[in-house]
N, C-alpha and C positions, 0 to 999 in steps of 0.2 A: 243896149240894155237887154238883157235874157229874162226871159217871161216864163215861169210853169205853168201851163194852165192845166187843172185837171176837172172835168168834163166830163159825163158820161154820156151824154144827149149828144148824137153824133151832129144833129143838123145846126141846133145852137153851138158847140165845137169847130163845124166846120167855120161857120160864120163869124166866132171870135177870131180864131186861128187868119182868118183872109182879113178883116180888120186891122188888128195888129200888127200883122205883116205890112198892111199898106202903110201902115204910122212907122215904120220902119225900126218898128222890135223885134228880137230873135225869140219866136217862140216854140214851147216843146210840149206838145197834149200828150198827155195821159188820160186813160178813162175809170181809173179807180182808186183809193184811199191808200192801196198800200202799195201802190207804183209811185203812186205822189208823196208820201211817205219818203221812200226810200231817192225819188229825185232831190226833195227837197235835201236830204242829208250829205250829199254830194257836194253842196255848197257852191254851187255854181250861179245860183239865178239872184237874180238882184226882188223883184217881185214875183209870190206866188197864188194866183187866182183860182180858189180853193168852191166846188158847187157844192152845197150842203149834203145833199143826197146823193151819195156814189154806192156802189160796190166794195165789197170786203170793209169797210173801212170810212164812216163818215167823216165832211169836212172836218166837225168840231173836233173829233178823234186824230185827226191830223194832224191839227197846227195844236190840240195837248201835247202827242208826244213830242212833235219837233221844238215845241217850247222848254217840254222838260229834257229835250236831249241839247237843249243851250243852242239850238237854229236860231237866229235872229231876224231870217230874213222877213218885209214886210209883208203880210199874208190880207189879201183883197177877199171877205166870203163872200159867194153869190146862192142866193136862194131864193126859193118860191114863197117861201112864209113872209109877211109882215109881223108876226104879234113880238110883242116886246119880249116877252121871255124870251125867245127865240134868237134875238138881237143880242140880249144879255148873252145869253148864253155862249153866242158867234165871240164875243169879246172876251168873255172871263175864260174863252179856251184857246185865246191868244192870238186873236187874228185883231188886224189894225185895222181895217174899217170892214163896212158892211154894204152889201146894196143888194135890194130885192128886186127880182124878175117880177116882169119885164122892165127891163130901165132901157134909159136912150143911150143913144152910143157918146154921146156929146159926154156923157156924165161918167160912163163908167172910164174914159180921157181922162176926163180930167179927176179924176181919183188916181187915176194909176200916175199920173204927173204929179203929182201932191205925193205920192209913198215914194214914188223915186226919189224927189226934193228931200225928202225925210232918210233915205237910205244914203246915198251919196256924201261923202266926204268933202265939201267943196270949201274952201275958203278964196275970199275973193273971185271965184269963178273958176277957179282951176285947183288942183290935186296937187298937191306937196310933199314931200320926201325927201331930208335932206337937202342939198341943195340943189333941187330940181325942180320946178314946177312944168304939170301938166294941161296944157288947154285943149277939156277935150271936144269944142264946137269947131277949134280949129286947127284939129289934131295937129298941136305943136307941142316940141317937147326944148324948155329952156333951162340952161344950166345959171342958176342965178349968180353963182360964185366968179364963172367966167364970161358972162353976160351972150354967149352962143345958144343958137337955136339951131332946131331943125324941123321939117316937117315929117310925120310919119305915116307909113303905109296903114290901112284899116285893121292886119291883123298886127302890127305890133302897138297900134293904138289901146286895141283893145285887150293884150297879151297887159301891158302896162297899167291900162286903168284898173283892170283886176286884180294884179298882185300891189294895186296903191291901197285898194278897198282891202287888202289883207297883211297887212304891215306885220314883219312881226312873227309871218305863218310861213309855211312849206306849203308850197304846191304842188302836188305831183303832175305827171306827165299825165295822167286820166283827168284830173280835172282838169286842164286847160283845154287838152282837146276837145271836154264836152262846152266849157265855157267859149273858146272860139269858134268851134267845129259843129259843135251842136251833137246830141245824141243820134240822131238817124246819119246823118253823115258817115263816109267811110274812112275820112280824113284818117291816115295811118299815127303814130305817136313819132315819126321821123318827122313827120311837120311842125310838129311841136319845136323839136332840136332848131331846124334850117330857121323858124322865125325867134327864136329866142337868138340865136348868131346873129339876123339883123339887128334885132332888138338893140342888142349889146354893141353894136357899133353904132348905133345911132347913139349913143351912151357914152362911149367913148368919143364920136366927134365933138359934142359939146363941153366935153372935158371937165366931166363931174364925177364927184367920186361914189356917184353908187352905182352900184353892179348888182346884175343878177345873177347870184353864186349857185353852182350845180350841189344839190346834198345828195352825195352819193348814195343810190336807194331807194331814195327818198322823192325827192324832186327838187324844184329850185324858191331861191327866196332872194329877196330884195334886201339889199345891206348895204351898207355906208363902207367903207373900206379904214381897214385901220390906217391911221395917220403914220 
């Protein structure tokens, strides 16, 4: 699961940022309203941890326009204030929950485990698409139709679970780098290519018929194959 957090307190940042990391999320700090902004539009993070008080650009101004630019992702505010308007206001500009500094680490866990729960497409415990279900605690990928499995390496695990969470969409070659590679990485967009090839044979060994098709241009999308 990829994390935004934007932050401008370098010392509380550094301390989320090594947290997170140990709970073993992918996270990406920004220190300002309109980096996070423009991260959040990228469509890559699954949860985004928004601090009330930034540069260029406050929280609340963030997750408004990402909400009126149709971003759904689930947006955690963090801030110094308690007073209730303050709270209201965190919510009516489209953030899913709230929690004021200083909080324990136990808590702001287990909120970020509640918004994933809430974002995630899970039925029965695993990710579905046509005739495939995806398990992803124990990154296995099963073709229901032909009753074949297989297990998958970490980045076609997560190459998959992202275009499951996007059914429907194109993905181009810059978002998945930053969704598997992460933004500081140098990860080149040829990497992309080499793990979508495994990808696609792990797909074809279980002998199901969705594929992921290259849209010329464009990028690639998950599709059922015509009969």
């Amino acid at each position: 699961m990829r994390i935004l957090l934007a932050e401008d307190e370098k010392r509380m940042a550094a301390a989320l940022v090594a947290l997170l990391r140990q709970e073993k999320y992918d996270v990406d700090h920004v220190e300002d309203g309109a980096s996070a902004l423009a991260a959040l539009e990228s469509g890559v993070y699954d949860i985004a941890v928004l601090d009330v008080m930034m540069p260029e650009m406050n929280g609340f101004e963030v997750a408004r326009r990402a909400r009126n630019n149709n971003i759904r992702t689930p947006i955690l505010m963090l801030t110094a204030k308690s007073q209730l308007d303050d709270k209201v206001e965190g919510l009516d500009s489209g953030a899913d929950d709230y929690l004021t500094k200083p909080f324990q680490t136990r808590e702001l866990l287990a909120r970020l485990r509640a918004l994933g729960r809430r974002s995630a497409s899970f039925q029965d415990g695993s990710l579905k698409f046509g005739d495939i279900s995806l398990d992803t605690a124990k990154a296995t990928l099963t073709c229901n139709s032909t009753g074949q499995n297989v297990r998958l390496g970490e980045k076609e695990l997560r190459i998959l679970e992202y275009m499951f969470g996007n059914q429907g969409q194109i993905m181009t070659r810059e978002q998945l780098a930053v969704k598997i590679w992460g933004f500081e990485n140098e990860a080149e967009y040829n990497n992309v290519e080499v793990y979508m090839s495994f990808t696609r044979k792990k797909l074809a060994f279980v002998g199901s018929r969705v594929e992921i098709k290259a849209v010329r241009g464009l990028g690639y999308e998950l599709r059922e194959k015509d009969v």
